[in-house]
N, CA, C and O atoms as a GROMACS GRO file, in nm:
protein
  596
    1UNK      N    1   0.084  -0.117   0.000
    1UNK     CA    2   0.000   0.000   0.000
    1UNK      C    3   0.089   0.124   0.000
    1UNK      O    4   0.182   0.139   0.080
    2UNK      N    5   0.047   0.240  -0.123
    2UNK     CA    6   0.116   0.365  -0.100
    2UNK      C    7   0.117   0.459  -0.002
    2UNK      O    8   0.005   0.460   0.050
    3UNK      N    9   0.172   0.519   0.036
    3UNK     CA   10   0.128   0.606   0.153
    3UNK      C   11   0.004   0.730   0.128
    3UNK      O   12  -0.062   0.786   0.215
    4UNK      N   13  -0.001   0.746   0.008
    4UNK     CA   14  -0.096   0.774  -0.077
    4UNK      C   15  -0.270   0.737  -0.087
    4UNK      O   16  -0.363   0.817  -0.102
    5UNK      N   17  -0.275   0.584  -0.072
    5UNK     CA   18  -0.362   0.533  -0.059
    5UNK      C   19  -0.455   0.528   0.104
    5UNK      O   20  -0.575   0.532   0.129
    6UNK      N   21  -0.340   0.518   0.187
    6UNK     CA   22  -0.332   0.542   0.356
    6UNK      C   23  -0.375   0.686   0.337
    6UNK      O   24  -0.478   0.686   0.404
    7UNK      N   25  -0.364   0.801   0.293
    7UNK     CA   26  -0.404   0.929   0.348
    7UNK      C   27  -0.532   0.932   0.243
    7UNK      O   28  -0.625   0.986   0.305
    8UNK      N   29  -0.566   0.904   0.140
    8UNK     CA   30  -0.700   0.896   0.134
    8UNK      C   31  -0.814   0.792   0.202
    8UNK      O   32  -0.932   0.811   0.230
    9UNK      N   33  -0.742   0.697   0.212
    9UNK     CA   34  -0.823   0.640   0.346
    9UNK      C   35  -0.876   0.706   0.462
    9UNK      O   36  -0.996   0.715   0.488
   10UNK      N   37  -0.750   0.766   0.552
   10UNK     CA   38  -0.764   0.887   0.638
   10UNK      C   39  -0.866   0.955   0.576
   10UNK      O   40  -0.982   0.934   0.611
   11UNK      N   41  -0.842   1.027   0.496
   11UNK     CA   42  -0.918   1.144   0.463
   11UNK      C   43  -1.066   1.079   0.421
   11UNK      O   44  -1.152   1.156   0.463
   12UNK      N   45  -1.126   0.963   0.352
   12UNK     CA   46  -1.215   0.944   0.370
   12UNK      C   47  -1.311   0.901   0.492
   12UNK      O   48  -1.433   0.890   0.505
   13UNK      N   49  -1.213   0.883   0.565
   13UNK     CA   50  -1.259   0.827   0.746
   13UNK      C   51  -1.274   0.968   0.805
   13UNK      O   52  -1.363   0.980   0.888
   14UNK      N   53  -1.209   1.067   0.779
   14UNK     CA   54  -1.237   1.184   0.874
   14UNK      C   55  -1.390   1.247   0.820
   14UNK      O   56  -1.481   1.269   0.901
   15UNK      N   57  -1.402   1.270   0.683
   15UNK     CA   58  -1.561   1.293   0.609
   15UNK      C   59  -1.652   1.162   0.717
   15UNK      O   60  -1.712   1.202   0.816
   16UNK      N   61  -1.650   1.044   0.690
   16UNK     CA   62  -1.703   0.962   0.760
   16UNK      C   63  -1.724   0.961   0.936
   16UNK      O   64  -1.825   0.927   0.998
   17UNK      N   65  -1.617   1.002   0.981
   17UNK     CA   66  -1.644   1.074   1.110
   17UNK      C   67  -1.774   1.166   1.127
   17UNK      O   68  -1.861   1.179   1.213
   18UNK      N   69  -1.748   1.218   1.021
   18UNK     CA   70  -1.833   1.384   1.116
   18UNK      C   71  -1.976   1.339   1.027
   18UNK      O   72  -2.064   1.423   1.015
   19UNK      N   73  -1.991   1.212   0.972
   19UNK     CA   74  -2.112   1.176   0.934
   19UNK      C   75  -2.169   1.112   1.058
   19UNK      O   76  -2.278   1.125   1.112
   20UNK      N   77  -2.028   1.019   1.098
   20UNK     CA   78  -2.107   0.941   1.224
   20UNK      C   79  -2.116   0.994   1.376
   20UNK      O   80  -2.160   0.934   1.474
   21UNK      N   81  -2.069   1.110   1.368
   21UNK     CA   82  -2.044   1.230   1.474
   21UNK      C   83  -2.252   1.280   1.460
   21UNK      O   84  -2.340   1.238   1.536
   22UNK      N   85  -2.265   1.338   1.387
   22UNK     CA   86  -2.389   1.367   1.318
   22UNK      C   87  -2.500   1.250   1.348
   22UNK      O   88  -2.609   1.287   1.392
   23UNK      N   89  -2.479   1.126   1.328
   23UNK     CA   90  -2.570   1.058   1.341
   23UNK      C   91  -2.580   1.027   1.512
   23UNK      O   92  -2.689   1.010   1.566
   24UNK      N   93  -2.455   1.022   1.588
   24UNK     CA   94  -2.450   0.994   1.718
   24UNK      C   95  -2.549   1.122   1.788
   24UNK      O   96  -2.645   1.108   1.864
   25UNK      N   97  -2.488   1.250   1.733
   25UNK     CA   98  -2.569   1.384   1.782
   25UNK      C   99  -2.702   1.379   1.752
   25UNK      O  100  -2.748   1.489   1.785
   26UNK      N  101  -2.795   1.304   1.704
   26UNK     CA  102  -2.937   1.291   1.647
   26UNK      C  103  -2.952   1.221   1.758
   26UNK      O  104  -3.012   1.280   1.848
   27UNK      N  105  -2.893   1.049   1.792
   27UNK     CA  106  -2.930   0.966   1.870
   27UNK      C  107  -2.912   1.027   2.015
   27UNK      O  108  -3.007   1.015   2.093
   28UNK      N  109  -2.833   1.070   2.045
   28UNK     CA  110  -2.792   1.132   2.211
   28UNK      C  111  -2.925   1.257   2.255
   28UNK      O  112  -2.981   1.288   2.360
   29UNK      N  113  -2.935   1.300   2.115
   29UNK     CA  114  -3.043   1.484   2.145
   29UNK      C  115  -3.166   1.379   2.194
   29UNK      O  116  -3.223   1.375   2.302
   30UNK      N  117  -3.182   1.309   2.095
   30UNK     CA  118  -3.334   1.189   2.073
   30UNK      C  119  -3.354   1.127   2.259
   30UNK      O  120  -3.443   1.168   2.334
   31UNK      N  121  -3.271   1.047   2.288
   31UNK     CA  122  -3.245   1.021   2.410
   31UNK      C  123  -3.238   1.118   2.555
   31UNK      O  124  -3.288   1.090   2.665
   32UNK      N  125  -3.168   1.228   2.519
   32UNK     CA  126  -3.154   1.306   2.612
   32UNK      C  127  -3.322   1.383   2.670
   32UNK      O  128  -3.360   1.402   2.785
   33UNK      N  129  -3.394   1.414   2.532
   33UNK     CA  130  -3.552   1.504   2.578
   33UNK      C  131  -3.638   1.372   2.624
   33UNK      O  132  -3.730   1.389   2.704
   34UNK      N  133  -3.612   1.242   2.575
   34UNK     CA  134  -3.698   1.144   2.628
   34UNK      C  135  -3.660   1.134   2.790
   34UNK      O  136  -3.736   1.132   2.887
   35UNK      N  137  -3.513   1.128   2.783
   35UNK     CA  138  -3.498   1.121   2.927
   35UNK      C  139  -3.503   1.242   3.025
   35UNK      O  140  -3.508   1.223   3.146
   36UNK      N  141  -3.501   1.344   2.980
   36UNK     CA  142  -3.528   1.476   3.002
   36UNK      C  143  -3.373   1.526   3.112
   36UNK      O  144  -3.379   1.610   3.202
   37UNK      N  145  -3.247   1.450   3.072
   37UNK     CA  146  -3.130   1.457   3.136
   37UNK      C  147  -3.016   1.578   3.012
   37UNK      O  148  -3.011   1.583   2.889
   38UNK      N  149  -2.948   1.652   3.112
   38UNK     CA  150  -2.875   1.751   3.065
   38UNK      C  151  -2.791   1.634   2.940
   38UNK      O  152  -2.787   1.515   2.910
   39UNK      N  153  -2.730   1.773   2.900
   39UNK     CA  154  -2.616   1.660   2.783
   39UNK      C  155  -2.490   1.626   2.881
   39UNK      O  156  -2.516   1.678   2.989
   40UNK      N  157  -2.360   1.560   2.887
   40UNK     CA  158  -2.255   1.521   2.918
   40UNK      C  159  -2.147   1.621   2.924
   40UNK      O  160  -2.104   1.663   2.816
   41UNK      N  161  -2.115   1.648   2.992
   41UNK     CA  162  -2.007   1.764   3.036
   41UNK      C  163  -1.868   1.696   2.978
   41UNK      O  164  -1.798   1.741   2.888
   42UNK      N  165  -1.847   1.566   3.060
   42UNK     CA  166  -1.739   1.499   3.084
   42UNK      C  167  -1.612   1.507   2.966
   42UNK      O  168  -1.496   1.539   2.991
   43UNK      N  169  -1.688   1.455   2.780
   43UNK     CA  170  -1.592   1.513   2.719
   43UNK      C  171  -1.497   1.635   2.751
   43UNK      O  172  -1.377   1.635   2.778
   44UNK      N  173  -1.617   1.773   2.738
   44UNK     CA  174  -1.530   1.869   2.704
   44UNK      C  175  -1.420   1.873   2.860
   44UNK      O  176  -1.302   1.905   2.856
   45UNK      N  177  -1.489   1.836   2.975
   45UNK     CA  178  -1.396   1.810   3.076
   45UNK      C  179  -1.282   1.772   3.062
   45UNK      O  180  -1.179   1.826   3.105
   46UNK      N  181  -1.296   1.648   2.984
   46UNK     CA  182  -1.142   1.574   2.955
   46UNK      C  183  -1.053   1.660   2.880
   46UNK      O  184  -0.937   1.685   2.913
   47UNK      N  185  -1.120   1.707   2.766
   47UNK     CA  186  -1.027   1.799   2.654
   47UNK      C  187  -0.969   1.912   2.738
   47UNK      O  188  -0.855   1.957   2.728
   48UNK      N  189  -1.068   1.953   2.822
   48UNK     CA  190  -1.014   2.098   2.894
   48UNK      C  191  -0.859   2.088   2.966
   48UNK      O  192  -0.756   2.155   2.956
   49UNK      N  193  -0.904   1.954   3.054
   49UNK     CA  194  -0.792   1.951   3.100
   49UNK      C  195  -0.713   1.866   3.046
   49UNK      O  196  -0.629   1.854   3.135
   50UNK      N  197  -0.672   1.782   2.939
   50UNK     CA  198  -0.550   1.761   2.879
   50UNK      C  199  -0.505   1.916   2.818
   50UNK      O  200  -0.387   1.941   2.793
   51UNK      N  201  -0.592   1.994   2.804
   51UNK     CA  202  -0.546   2.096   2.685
   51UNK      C  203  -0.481   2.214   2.809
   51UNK      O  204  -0.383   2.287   2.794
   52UNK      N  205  -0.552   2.207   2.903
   52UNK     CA  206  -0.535   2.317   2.984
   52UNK      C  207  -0.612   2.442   2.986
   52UNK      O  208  -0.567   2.546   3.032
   53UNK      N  209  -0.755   2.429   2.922
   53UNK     CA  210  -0.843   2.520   2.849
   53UNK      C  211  -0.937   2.524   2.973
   53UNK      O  212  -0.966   2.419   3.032
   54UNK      N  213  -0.984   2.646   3.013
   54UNK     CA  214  -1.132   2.685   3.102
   54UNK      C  215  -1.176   2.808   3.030
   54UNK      O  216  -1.127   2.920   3.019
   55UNK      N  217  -1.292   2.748   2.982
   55UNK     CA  218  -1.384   2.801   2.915
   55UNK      C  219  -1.467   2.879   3.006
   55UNK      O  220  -1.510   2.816   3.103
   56UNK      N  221  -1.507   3.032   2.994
   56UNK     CA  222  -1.564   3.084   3.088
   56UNK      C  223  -1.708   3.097   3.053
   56UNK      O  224  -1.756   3.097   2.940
   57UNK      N  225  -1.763   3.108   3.154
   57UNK     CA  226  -1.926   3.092   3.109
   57UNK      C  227  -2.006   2.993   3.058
   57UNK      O  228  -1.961   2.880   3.040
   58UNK      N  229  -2.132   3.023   3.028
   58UNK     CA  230  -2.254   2.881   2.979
   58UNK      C  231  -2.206   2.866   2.844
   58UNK      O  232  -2.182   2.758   2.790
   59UNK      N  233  -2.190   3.004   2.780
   59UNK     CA  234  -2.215   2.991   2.618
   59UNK      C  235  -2.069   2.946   2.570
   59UNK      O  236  -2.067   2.891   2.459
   60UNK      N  237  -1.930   2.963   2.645
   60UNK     CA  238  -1.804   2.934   2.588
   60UNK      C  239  -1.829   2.811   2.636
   60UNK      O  240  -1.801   2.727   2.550
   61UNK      N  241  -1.882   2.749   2.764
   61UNK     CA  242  -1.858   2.607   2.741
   61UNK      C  243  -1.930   2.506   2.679
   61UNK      O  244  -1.895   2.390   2.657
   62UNK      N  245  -2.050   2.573   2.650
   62UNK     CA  246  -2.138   2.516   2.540
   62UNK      C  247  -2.075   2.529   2.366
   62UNK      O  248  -2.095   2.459   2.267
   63UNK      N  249  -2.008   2.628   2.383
   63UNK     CA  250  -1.925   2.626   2.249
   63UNK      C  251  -1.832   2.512   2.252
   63UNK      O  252  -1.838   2.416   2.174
   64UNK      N  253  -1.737   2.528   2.355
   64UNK     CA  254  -1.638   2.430   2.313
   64UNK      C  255  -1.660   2.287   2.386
   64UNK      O  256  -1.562   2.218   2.413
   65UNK      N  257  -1.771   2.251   2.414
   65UNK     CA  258  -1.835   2.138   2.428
   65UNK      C  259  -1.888   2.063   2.286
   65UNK      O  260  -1.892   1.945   2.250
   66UNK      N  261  -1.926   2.185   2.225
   66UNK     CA  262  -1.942   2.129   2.062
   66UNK      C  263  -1.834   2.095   1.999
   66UNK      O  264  -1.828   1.993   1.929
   67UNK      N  265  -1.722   2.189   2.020
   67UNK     CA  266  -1.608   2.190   1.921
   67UNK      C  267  -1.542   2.028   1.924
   67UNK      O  268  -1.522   1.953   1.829
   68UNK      N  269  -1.519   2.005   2.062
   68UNK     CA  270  -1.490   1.882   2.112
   68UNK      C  271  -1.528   1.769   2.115
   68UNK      O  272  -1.470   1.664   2.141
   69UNK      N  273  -1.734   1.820   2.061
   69UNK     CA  274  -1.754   1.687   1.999
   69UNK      C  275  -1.725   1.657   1.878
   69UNK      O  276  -1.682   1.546   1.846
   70UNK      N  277  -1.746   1.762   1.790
   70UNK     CA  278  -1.787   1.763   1.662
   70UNK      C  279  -1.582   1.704   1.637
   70UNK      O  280  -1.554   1.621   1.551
   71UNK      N  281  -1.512   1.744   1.694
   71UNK     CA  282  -1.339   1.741   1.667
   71UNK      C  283  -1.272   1.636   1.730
   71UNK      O  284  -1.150   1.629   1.718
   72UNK      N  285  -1.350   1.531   1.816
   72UNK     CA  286  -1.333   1.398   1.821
   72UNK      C  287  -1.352   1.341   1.771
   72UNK      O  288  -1.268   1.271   1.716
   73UNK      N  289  -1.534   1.323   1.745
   73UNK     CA  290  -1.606   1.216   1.649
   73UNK      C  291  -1.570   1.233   1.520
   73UNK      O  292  -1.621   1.160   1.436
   74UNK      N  293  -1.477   1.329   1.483
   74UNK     CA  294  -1.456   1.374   1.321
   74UNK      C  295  -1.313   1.322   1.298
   74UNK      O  296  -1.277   1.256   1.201
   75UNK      N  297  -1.211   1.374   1.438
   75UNK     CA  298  -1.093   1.300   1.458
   75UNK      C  299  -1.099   1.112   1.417
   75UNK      O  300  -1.048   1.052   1.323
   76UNK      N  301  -1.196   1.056   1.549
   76UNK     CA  302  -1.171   0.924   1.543
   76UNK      C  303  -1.227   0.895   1.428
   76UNK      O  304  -1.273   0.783   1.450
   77UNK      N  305  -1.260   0.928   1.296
   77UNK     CA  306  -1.342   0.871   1.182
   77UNK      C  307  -1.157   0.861   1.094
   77UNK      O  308  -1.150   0.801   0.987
   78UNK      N  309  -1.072   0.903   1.133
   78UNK     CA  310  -0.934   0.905   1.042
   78UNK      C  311  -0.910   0.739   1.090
   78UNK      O  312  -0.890   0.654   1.003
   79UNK      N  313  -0.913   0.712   1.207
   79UNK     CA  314  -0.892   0.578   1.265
   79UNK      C  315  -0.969   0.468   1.194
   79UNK      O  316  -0.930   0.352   1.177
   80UNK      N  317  -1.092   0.524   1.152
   80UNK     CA  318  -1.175   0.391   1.087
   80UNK      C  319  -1.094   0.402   0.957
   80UNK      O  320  -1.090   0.285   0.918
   81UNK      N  321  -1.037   0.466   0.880
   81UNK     CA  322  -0.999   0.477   0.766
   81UNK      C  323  -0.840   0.430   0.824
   81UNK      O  324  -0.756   0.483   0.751
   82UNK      N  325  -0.809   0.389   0.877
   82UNK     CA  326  -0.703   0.350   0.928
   82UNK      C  327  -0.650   0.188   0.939
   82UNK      O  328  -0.539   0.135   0.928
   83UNK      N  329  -0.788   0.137   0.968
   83UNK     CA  330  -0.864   0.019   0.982
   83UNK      C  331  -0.870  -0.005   0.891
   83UNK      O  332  -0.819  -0.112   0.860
   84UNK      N  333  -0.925   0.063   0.800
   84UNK     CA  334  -0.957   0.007   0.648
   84UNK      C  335  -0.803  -0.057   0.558
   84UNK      O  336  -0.773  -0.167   0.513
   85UNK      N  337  -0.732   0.078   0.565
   85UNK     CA  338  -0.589   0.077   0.522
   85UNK      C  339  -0.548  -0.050   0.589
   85UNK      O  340  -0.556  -0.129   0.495
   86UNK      N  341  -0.520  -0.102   0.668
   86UNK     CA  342  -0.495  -0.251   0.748
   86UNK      C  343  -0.562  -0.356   0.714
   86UNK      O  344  -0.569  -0.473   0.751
   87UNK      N  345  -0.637  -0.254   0.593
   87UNK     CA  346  -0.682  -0.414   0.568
   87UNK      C  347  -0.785  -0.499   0.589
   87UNK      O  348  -0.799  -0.601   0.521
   88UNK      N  349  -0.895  -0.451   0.719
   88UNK     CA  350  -0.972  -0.513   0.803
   88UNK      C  351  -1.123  -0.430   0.734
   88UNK      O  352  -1.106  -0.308   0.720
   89UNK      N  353  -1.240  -0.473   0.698
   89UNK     CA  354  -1.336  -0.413   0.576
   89UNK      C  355  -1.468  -0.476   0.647
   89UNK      O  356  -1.455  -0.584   0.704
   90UNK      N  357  -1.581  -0.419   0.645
   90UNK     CA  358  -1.700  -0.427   0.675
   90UNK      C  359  -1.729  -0.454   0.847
   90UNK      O  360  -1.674  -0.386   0.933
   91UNK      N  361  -1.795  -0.531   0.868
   91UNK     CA  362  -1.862  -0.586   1.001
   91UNK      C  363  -1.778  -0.583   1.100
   91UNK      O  364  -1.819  -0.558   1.213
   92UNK      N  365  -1.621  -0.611   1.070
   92UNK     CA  366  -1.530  -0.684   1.129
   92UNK      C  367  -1.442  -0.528   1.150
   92UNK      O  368  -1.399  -0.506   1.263
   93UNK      N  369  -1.422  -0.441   1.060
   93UNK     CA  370  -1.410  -0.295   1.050
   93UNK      C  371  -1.453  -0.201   1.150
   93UNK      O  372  -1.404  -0.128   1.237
   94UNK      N  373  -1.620  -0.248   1.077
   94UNK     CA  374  -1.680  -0.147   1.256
   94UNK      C  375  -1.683  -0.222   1.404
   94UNK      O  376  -1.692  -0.168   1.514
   95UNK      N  377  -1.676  -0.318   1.384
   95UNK     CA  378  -1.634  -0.375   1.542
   95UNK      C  379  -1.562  -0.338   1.606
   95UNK      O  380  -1.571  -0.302   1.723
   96UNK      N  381  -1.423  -0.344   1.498
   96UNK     CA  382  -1.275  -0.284   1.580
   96UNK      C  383  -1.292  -0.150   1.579
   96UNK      O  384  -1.246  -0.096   1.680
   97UNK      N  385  -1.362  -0.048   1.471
   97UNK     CA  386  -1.360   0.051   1.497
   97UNK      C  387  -1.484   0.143   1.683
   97UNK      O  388  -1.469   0.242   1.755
   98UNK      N  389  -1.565   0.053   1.675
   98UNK     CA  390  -1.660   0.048   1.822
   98UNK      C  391  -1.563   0.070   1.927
   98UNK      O  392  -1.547   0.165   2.004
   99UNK      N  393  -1.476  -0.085   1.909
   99UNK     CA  394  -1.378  -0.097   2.011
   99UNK      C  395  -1.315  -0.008   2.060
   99UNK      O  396  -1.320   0.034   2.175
  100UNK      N  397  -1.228   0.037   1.943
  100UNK     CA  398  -1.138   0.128   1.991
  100UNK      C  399  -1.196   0.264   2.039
  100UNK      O  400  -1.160   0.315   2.145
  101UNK      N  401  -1.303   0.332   1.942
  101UNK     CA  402  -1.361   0.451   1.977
  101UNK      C  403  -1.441   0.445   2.166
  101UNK      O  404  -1.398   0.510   2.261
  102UNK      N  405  -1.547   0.359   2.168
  102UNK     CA  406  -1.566   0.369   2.316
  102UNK      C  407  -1.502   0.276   2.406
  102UNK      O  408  -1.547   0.284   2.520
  103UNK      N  409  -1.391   0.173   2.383
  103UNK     CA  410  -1.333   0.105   2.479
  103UNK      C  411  -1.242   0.225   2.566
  103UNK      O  412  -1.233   0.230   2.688
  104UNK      N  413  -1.157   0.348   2.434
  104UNK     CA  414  -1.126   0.466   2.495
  104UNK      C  415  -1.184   0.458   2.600
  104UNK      O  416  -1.157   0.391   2.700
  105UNK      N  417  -1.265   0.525   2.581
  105UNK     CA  418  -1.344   0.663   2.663
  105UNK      C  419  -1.393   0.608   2.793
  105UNK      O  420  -1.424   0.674   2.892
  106UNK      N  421  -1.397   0.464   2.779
  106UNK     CA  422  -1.397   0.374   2.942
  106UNK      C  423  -1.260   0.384   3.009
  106UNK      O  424  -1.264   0.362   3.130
  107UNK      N  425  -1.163   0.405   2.967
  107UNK     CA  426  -0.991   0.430   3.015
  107UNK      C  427  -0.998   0.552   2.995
  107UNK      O  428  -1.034   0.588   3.107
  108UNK      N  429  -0.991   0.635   2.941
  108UNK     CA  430  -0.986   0.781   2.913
  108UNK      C  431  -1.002   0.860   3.021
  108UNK      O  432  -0.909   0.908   3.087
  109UNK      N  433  -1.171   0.880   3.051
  109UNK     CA  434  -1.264   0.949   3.123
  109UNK      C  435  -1.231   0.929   3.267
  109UNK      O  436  -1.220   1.030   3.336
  110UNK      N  437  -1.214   0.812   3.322
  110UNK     CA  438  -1.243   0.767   3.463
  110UNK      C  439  -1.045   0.786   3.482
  110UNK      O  440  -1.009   0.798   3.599
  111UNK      N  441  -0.959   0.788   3.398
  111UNK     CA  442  -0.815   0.847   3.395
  111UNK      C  443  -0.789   0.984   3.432
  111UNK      O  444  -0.710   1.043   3.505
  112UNK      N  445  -0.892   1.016   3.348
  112UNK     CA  446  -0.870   1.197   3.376
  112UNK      C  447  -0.964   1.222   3.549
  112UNK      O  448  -0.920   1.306   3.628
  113UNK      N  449  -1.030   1.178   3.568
  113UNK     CA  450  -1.124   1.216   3.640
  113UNK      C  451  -1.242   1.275   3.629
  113UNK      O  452  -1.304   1.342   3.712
  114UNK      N  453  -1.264   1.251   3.538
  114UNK     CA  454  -1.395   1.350   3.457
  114UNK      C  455  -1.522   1.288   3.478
  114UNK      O  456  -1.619   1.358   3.509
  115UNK      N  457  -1.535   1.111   3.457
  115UNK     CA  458  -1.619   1.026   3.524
  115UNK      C  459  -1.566   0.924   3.552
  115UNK      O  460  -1.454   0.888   3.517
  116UNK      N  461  -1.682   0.840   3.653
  116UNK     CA  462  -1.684   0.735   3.714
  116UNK      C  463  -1.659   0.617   3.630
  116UNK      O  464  -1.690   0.647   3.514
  117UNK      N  465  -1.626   0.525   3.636
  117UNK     CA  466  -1.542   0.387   3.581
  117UNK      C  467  -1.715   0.348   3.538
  117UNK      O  468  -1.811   0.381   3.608
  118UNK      N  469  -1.724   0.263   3.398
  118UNK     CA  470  -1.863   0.208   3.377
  118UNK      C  471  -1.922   0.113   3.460
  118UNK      O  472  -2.044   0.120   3.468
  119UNK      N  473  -1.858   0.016   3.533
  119UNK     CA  474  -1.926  -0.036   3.652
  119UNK      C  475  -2.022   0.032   3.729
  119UNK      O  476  -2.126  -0.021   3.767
  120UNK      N  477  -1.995   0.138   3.750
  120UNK     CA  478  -2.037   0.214   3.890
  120UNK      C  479  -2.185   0.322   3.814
  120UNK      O  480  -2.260   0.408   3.859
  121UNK      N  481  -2.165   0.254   3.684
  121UNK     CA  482  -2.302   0.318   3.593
  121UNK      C  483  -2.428   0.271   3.645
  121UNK      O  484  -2.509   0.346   3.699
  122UNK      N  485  -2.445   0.136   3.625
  122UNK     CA  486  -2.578   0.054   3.641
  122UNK      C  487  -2.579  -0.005   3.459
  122UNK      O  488  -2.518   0.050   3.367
  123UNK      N  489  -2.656  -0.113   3.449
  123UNK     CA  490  -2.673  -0.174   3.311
  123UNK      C  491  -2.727  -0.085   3.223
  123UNK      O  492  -2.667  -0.074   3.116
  124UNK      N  493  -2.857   0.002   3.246
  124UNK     CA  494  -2.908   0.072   3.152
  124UNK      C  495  -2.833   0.184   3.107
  124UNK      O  496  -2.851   0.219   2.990
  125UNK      N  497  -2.749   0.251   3.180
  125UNK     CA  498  -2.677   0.354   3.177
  125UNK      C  499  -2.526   0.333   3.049
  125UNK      O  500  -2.476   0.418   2.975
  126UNK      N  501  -2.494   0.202   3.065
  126UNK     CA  502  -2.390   0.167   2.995
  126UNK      C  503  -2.464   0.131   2.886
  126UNK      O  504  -2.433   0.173   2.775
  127UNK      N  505  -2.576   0.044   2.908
  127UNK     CA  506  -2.655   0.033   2.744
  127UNK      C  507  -2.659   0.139   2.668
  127UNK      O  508  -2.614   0.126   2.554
  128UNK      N  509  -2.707   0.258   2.704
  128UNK     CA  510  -2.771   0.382   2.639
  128UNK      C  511  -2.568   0.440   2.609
  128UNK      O  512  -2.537   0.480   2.496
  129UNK      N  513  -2.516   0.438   2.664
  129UNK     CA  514  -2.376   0.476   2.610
  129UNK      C  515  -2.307   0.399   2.490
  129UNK      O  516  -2.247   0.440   2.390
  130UNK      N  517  -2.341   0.261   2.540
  130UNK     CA  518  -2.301   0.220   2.433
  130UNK      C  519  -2.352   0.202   2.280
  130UNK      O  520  -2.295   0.162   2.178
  131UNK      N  521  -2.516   0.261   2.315
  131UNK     CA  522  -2.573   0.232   2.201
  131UNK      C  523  -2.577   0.358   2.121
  131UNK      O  524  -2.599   0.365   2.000
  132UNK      N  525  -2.555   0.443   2.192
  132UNK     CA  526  -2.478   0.593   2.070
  132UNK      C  527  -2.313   0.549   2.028
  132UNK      O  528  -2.265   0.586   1.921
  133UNK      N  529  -2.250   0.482   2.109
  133UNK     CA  530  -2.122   0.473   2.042
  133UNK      C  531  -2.118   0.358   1.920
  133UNK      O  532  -2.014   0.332   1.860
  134UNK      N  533  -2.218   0.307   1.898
  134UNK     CA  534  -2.304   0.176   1.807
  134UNK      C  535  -2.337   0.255   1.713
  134UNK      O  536  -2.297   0.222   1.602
  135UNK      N  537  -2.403   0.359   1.721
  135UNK     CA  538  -2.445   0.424   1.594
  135UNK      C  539  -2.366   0.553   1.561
  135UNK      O  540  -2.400   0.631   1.472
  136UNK      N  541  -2.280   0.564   1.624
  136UNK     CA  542  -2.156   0.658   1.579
  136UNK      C  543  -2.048   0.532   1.460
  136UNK      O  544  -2.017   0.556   1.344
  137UNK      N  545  -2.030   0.465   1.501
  137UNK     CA  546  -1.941   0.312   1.462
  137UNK      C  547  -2.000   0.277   1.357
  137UNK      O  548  -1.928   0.269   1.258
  138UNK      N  549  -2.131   0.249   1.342
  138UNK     CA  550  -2.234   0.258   1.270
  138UNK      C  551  -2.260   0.279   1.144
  138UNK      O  552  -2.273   0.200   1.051
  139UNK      N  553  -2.270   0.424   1.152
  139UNK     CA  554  -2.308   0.554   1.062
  139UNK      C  555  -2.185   0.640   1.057
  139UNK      O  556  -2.186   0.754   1.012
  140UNK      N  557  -2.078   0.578   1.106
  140UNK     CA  558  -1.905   0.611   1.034
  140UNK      C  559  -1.889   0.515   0.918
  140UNK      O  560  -1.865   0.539   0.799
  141UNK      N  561  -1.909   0.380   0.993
  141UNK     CA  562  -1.825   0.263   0.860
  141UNK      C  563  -1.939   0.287   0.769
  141UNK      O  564  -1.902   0.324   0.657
  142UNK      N  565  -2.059   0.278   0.783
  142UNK     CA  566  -2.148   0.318   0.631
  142UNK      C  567  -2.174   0.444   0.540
  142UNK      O  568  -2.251   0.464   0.446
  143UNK      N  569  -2.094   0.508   0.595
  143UNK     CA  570  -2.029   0.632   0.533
  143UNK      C  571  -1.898   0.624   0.479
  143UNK      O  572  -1.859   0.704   0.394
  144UNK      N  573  -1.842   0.550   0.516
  144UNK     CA  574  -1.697   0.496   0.464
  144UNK      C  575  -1.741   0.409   0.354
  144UNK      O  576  -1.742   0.442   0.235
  145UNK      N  577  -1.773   0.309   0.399
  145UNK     CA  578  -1.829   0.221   0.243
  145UNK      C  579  -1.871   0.320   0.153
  145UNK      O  580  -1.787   0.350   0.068
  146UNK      N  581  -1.959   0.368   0.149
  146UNK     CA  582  -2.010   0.476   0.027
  146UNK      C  583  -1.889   0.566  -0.023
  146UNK      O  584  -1.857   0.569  -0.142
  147UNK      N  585  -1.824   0.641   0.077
  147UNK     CA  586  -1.705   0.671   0.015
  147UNK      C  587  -1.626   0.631  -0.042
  147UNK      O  588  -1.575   0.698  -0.131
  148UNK      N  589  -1.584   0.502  -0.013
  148UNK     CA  590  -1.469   0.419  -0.060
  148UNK      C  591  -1.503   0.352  -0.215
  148UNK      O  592  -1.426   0.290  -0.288
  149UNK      N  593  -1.606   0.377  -0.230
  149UNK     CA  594  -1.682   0.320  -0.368
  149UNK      C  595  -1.602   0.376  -0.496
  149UNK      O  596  -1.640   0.347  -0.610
   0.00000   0.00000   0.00000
C-alpha cells in the first residue's frame, strides 16, 4: 500500500467521522428530551484539562463542548480509515472501529477524572452509552463504504 492510498483512506474516514459524529448527535439529542437529562459535560472536561483550556461561562462552554464533539467524532473517523488501510473491511471494521472509539473513553474518562469507571453506571446507563457509540461506529463505517466506492 502507497502512503498515498493510507491518506486517502484517512481522509475518507475523517468525512465519515463527522457523518457518524452527526448521526450519534441525532441519537444522544433523541435520548436526552426522552430522558429529560442535561447533555454530558465529561468530554469537554477531559479535553479541557489535557489541553489546559477553562472556558468561561454557559455559552463558551457550550461552544467548546461542541467543538470537542464535533473534533473527536470527526478526529476518530481518520482511525476507521485506518482500519480500512490494514486491511480489516466491513462488520469486522466497525467492530474494531466500536472498540477502539468507546473502549477509549472507558480508560480515558475515569483516567482523567472527569467520570466514574462504567461499573459504577448501572446496566441501563452503559446500554444507552453504548448504544450511541453503536451508531456513531455505525453511521461512520457506512459512510466509509459509500465513500470508498
Amino acid at each position: 500500500m502507497k502512503l498515498g492510498d493510507v491518506a486517502a483512506d484517512v481522509g475518507k474516514g475523517l468525512f465519515a467521522g463527522a457523518i457518524g459524529t452527526a448521526a450519534m448527535t441525532v441519537s444522544s439529542t433523541l435520548e436526552m428530551k426522552i430522558k429529560g437529562r442535561p447533555a454530558s459535560s465529561a468530554p469537554a472536561d477531559a479535553a479541557a484539562k489535557v489541553l489546559g483550556v477553562e472556558p468561561k461561562g454557559e455559552k463558551e462552554q457550550a461552544r467548546f463542548s461542541n467543538l470537542v464533539h464535533w473534533g473527536y467524532g470527526t478526529g476518530w473517523g481518520a482511525v476507521r480509515g485506518l482500519i480500512d488501510a490494514a486491511g480489516l473491511r466491513g462488520t469486522g471494521a466497525a467492530a474494531a472501529h466500536f472498540g477502539a472509539v468507546w473502549g477509549s473513553e472507558q480508560v480515558m474518562l475515569p483516567a482523567l477524572g472527569v467520570a466514574p469507571p462504567f461499573w459504577t453506571w448501572g446496566v441501563k446507563e452503559v446500554g444507552i452509552d453504548a448504544l450511541h457509540h453503536l451508531v456513531y461506529a455505525g453511521a461512520t463505517s457506512v459512510a466509509y463504504a459509500v465513500l470508498d466506492r
